[in-house]
C-alpha positions in Angstrom: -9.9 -21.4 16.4 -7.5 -21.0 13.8 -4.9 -17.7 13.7 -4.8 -15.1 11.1 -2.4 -16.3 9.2 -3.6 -19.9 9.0 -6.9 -18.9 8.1 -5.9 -17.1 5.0 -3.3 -19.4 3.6 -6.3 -22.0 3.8 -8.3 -20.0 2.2 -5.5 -19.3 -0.5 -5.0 -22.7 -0.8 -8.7 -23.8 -1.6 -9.6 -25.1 1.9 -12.4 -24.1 4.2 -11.5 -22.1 7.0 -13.3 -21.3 9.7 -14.3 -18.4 8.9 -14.0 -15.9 5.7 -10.8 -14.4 6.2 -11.0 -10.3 5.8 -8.2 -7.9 4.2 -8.1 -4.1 4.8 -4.9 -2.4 4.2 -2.7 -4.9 3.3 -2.3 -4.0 0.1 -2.1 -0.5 -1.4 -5.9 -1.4 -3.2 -7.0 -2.7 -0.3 -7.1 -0.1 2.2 -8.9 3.1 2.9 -7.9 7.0 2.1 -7.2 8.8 5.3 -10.1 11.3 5.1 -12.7 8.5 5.7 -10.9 6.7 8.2 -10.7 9.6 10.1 -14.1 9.6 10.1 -14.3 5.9 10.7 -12.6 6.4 14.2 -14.4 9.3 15.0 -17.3 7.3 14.3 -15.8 4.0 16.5 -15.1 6.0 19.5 -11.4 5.9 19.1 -9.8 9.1 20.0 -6.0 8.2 20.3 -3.6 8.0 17.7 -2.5 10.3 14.8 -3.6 9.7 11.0 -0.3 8.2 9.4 -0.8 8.4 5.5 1.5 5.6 4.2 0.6 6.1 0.7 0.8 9.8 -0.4 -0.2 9.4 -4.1 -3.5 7.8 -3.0 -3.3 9.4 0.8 -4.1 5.5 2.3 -4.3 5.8 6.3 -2.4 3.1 8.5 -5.3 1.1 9.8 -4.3 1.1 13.4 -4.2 -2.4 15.9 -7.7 -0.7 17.4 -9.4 -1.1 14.1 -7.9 -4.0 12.8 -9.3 -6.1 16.1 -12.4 -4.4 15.7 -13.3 -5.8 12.4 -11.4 -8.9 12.6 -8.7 -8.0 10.1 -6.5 -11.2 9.2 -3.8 -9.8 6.9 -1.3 -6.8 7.3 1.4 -5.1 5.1 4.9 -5.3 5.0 5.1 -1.4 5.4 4.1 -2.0 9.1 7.4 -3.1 10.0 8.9 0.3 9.2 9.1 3.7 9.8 8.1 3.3 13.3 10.1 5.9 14.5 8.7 9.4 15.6 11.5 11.2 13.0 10.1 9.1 10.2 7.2 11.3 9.5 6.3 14.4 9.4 3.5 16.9 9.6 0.7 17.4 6.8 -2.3 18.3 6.5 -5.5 16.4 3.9 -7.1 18.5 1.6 -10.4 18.5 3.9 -8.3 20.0 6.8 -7.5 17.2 9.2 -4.0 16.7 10.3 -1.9 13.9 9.3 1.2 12.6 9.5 3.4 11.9 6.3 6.8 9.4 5.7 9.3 12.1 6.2 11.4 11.4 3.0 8.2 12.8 1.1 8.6 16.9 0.4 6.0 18.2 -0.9 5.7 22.1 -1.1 2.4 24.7 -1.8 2.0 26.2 -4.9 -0.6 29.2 -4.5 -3.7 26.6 -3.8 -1.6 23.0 -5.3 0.7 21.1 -3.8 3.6 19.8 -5.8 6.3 17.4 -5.5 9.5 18.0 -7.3 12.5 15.8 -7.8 15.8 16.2 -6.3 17.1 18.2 -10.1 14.2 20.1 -9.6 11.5 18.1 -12.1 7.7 18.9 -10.9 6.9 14.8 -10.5 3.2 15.3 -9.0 0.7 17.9 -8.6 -2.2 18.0 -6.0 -4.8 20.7 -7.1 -7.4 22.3 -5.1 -10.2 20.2 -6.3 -8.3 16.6 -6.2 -8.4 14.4 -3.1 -5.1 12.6 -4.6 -1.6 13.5 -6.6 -1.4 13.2 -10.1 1.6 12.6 -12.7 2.9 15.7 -14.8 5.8 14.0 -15.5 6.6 11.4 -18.0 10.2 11.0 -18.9 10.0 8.9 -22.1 7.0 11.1 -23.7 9.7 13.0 -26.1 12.6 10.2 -26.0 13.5 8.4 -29.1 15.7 6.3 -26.7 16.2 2.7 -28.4 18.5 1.0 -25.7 16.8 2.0 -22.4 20.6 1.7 -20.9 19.2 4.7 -18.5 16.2 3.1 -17.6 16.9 3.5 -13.6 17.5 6.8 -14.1 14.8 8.3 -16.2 12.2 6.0 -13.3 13.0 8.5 -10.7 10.8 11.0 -12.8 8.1 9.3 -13.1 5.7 9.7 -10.0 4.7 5.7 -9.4 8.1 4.8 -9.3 9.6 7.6 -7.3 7.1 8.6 -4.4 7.3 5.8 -2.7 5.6 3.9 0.4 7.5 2.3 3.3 10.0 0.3 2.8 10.5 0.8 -1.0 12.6 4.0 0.0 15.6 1.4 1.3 17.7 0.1 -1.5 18.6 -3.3 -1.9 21.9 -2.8 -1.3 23.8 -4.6 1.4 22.9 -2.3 4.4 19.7 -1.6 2.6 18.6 -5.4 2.7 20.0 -6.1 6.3 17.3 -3.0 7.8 14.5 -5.0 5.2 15.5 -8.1 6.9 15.3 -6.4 10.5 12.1 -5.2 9.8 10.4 -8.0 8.5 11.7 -10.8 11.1 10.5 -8.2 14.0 7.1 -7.5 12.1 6.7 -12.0 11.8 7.8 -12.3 15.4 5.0 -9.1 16.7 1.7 -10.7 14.6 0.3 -13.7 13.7 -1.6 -12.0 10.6 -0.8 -13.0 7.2 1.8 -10.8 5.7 1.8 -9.2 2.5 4.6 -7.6 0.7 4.3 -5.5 -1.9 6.9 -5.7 -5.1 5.3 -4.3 -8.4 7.0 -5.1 -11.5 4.7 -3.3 -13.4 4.9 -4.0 -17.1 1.7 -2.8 -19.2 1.7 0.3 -16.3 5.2 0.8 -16.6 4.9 1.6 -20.0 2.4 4.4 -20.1 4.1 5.6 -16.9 6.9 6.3 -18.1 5.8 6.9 -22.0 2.3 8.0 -21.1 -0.2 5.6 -22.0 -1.5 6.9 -25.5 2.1 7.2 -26.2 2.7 3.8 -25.3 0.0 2.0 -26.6 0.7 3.0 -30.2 3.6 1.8 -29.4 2.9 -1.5 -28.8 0.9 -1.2 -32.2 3.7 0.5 -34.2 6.9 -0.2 -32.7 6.9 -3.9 -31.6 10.4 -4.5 -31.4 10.9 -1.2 -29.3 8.8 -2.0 -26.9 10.2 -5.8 -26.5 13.5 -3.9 -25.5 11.6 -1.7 -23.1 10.1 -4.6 -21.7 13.6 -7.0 -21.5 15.2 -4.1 -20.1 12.7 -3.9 -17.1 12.8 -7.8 -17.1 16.2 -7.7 -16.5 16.0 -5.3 -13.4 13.0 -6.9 -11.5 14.8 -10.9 -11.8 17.4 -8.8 -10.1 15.7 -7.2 -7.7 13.2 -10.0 -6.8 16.2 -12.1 -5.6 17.2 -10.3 -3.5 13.7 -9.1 -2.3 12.8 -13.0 -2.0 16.4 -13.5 -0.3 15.5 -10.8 2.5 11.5 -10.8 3.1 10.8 -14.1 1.7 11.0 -16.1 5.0 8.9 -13.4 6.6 6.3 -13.0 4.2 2.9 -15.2 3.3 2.1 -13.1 0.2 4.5 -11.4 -2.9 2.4 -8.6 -4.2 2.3 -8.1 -7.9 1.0 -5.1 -9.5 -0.2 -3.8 -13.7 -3.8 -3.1 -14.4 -4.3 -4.4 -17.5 -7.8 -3.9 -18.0 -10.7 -1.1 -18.2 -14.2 -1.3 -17.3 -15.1 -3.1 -21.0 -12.5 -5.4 -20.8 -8.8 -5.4 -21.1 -6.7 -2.4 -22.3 -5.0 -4.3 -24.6 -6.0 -7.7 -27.0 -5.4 -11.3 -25.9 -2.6 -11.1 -28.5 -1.1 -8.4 -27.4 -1.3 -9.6 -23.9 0.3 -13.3 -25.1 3.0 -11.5 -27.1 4.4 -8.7 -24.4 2.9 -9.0 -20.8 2.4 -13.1 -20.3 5.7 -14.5 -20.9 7.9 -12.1 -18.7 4.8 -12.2 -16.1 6.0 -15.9 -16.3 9.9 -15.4 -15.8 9.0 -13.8 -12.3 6.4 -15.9 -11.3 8.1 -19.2 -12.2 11.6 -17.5 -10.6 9.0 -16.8 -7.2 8.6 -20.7 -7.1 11.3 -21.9 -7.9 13.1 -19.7 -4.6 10.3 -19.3 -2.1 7.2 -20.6 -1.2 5.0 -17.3 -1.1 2.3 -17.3 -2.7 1.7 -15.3 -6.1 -0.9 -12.5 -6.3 -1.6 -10.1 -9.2 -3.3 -6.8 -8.3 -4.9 -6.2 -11.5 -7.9 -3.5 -11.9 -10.1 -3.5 -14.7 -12.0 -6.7 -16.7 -9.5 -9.5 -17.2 -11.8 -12.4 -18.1 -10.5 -13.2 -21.6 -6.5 -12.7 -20.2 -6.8 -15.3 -17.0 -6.3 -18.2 -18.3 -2.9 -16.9 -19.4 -2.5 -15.5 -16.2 -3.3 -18.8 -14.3 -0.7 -20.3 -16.7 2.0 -18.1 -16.1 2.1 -19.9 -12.3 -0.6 -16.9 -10.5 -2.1 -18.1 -7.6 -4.4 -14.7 -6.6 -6.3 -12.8 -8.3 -6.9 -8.8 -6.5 -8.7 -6.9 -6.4 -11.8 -8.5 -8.6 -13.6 -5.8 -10.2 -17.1 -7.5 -10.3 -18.3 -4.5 -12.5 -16.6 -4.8 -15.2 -17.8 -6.9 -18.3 -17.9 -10.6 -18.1 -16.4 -10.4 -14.5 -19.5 -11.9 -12.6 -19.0 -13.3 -9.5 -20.2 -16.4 -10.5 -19.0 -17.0 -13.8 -15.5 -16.0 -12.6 -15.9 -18.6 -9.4 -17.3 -21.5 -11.8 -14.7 -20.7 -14.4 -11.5 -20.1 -12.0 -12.7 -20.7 -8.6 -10.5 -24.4 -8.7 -7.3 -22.4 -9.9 -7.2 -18.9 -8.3 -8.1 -17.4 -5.2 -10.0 -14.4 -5.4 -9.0 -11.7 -2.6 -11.4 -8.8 -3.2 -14.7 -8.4 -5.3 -16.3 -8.7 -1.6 -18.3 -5.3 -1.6 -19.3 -2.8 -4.9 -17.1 0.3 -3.8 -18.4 2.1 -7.2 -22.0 2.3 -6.6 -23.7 0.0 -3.3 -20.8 1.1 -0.7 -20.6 4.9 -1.0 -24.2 5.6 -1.9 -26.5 2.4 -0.5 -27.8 2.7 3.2 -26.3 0.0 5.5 -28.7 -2.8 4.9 -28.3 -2.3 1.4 -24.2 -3.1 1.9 -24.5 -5.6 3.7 -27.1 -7.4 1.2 -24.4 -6.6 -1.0 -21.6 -8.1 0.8 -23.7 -11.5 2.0 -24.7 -11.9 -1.8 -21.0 -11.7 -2.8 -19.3 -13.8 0.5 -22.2 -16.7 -0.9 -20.6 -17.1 -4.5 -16.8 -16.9 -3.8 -16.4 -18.2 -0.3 -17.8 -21.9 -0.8 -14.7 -24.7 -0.9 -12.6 -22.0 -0.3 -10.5 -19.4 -2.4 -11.5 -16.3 -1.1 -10.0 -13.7 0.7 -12.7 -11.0 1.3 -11.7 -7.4 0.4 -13.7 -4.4 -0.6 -13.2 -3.9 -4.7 -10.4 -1.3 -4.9 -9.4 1.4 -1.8 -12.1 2.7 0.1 -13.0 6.4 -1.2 -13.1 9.6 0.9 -16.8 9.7 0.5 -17.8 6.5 1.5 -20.0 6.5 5.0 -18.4 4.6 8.2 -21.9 3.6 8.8 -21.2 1.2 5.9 -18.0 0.6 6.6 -18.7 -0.9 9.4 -21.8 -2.8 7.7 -19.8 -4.3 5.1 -17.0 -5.7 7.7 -19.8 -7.0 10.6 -21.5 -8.9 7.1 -19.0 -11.0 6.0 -19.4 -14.0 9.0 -22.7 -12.8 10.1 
C-alpha cells in the first residue's frame, strides 16, 4: 500500500495509484466552513476537540486527525504546522451560535448586530453583517488613487482585506527570525505526517487588482490605462520573485505542493479576453512558475475559480502542473472535454463532486452518483486529485458529506 504522500505525487505525475487520492482542507478552496463540520462531527460521533477556524474571511474549520483518517484524507496544509499553541487562538463565536476558536492575531469587534475588523490606524478592513455566513471587503485602498509608481504598494496592501487577514503562517514575515520559525514549523509538520503537503503562497495578479482597485475599477483599467496597470503588475512582480525565494528557500524541502492563487474566470467563461490574459496575467504567471523550477522541485498548482477553457493552454505553457479547483459548471469546462483536451498535461485536483447544486440539495445516492460519474472521467491514467469543487458550504448535509468521501474508491 502506498503512503499519502506517494499516492498523490503519482497521481500528480500522471501515474496510476492505488487508489484515487482525496483532498479536504489542504487548500483554502478545498476545505469545509466551520458551521457544517460542526455538524459533520456531531454527526460522526466525535465529541472531543474544539472548532478551530483557520480561515476567518471564509470561517474554514481545521479538519481534525479523527476526520482526516475517517475519510482517508491524503493531503494536508502547511498552516498545520503552526499555531499549535493554546495562546494562539482565541475565543469566537459562528454566526449560527457555536463556539469556535480563532488565530489570536485576528480582532475582530461587534458593531450593534456586525462584526467588523479594523486596521491597526483604525481603517474598517471587513464587515460581517447579520445575514452573511462570511466577511466581506469595505475597503479598497487604490479605489480613489491616481498613484502612477505604486512605490507604496506594501503599504496600501495592509488595507485591503485578502491581503491583511491572514491565515496561519502568513502572519510571520520573511525576515530572518520570521523564516527560521517557517522553517521549524514545516520540518516538524514533514517529520509528524506522511500526507502530501501543500503550501499556500498567492501571488494574486488579476485578484490583486480588483482587490486593491476594486474590480470595476480595475477592469477599465486594464481597458483604458494599459501602461498603468503594467506598472501595477511589475511592481507586484517584483515583490512575489522576492518573496518566493525566500518562501522556496524555507518550506520548499518540506513541501510537495506551492499553492498559487487568481480566479480568472466567471461562470461564462473568463473575466477577462485571451488577449488580455496573454498581454498582463501569462507572462509574469510565467516568471514565477519558471523561477519555482528552476529552485525547487514542488510542483505547480493554480487555484483558479471560474471557466478557464480558452486561457489553459497558456497556462499549461507558462510551466503549470495543477489545475484547482475545476469548476465543472462553468461553460466549456466538461469533465470530459477538459480530460481529453488536458488530461496528458495537467492534473486536475478538484471537479470531484457539484458543490453548486447535487451536494447541498441531492439525497445521498444522488452524490455519490455524482461523484462515481466524475472519479470515472478524470481518474483513468492518472492526473487526478479528487476534491469537492470549491469549499464545502454551511448548508451542505453531513449525510452527503460523508457520501461523497465513501464514493470515490467504492
Amino acid at each position: 500500500m502506498q503512503t499519502h504522500r506517494e499516492r498523490v505525487m503519482m497521481a500528480v505525475n500522471h501515474r496510476v495509484p492505488d487508489r484515487v487520492p482525496i483532498d479536504l482542507g489542504a487548500h483554502r478552496s478545498s476545505g469545509i466552513m466551520a458551521i457544517a463540520y460542526n455538524k459533520l462531527k456531531q454527526h460522526l460521533g466525535i465529541t472531543s476537540g474544539d472548532i478551530y477556524v483557520y480561515d476567518f474571511i471564509q470561517q474554514l474549520a481545521i479538519v481534525e486527525p479523527a476526520v482526516l483518517d475517517r475519510f482517508g484524507i491524503d493531503t494536508i496544509e502547511l498552516g498545520r504546522g503552526y499555531s499549535l499553541a493554546p495562546e494562539d487562538w482565541r475565543d469566537w463565536v459562528l454566526p449560527d451560535g457555536t463556539p469556535c476558536k480563532i488565530p489570536a492575531f485576528i480582532h475582530p469587534e461587534r458593531v450593534g448586530d456586525e462584526w467588523h475588523v479594523y486596521q491597526e490606524d483604525g481603517t474598517l478592513l471587513a464587515t460581517q453583517k447579520s445575514s452573511c455566513l462570511y466577511f466581506e471587503q469595505v475597503c479598497y485602498p487604490l479605489a480613489l488613487s491616481d498613484d502612477q509608481t505604486f512605490e507604496h504598494l506594501e503599504e496600501d496592501k495592509r488595507h485591503s482585506m485578502w491581503m491583511s487577514i491572514v491565515s496561519p503562517p502568513a502572519e510571520i514575515t520573511l525576515d530572518q527570525e520570521g523564516m527560521a520559525r517557517l522553517a521549524a514549523g514545516a520540518g516538524a509538520l514533514r517529520a509528524s505526517t506522511d500526507r502530501a503537503i501543500i503550501g499556500l503562497f498567492g501571488a494574486n495578479l488579476l485578484e490583486a487588482g480588483q482587490m486593491m482597485f476594486r474590480n470595476d475599477n480595475f477592469l477599465y483599467m486594464m481597458a483604458a490605462e494599459p501602461q498603468r496597470v503594467h506598472r501595477f503588475m511589475d511592481r507586484l512582480l517584483e515583490d512575489y520573485l522576492d518573496q518566493l525565494d525566500k518562501y522556496l528557500a524555507t518550506v520548499g524541502p518540506y513541501i510537495d505542493v506551492i499553492n498559487f492563487g487568481d480566479d480568472l474566470g466567471m461562470q461564462t467563461g473568463p473575466q477577462i479576453s485571451p488577449r488580455m490574459y496573454w498581454e498582463f496575467i501569462q507572462p509574469r504567471e510565467k516568471a514565477m512558475w519558471q523561477r519555482v523550477k528552476q529552485i525547487s522541485n514542488v510542483k505547480i498548482m493554480l487555484h483558479s475559480c471560474g471557466g478557464l477553457y480558452p486561457l489553459i493552454p497558456g497556462l499549461i505553457e507558462a510551466g503549470l502542473d495543477i489545475l484547482q479547483p475545476v469548476q465543472t459548471t462553468c461553460y466549456q469546462m466538461e469533465p470530459e472535454r477538459l480530460k481529453r483536451e488536458f488530461g496528458k498535461d495537467l492534473c486536475f485536483w478538484g471537479g470531484g463532486s457539484n458543490t453548486r447544486d447535487v451536494l447541498p440539495r441531492g439525497t445521498p445516492a444522488e452524490v455519490a452518483r455524482d461523484v462515481r460519474e466524475r472519479v470515472s472521467v478524470f481518474a483513468p491514467g492518472g492526473g487526478f486529485v479528487f476534491a469537492a469543487i470549491h469549499n464545502i458550504m454551511a448548508d451542505v448535509p453531513p449525510e452527503n458529506i460523508v457520501a461523497m468521501f465513501d464514493a470515490v474508491n467504492a
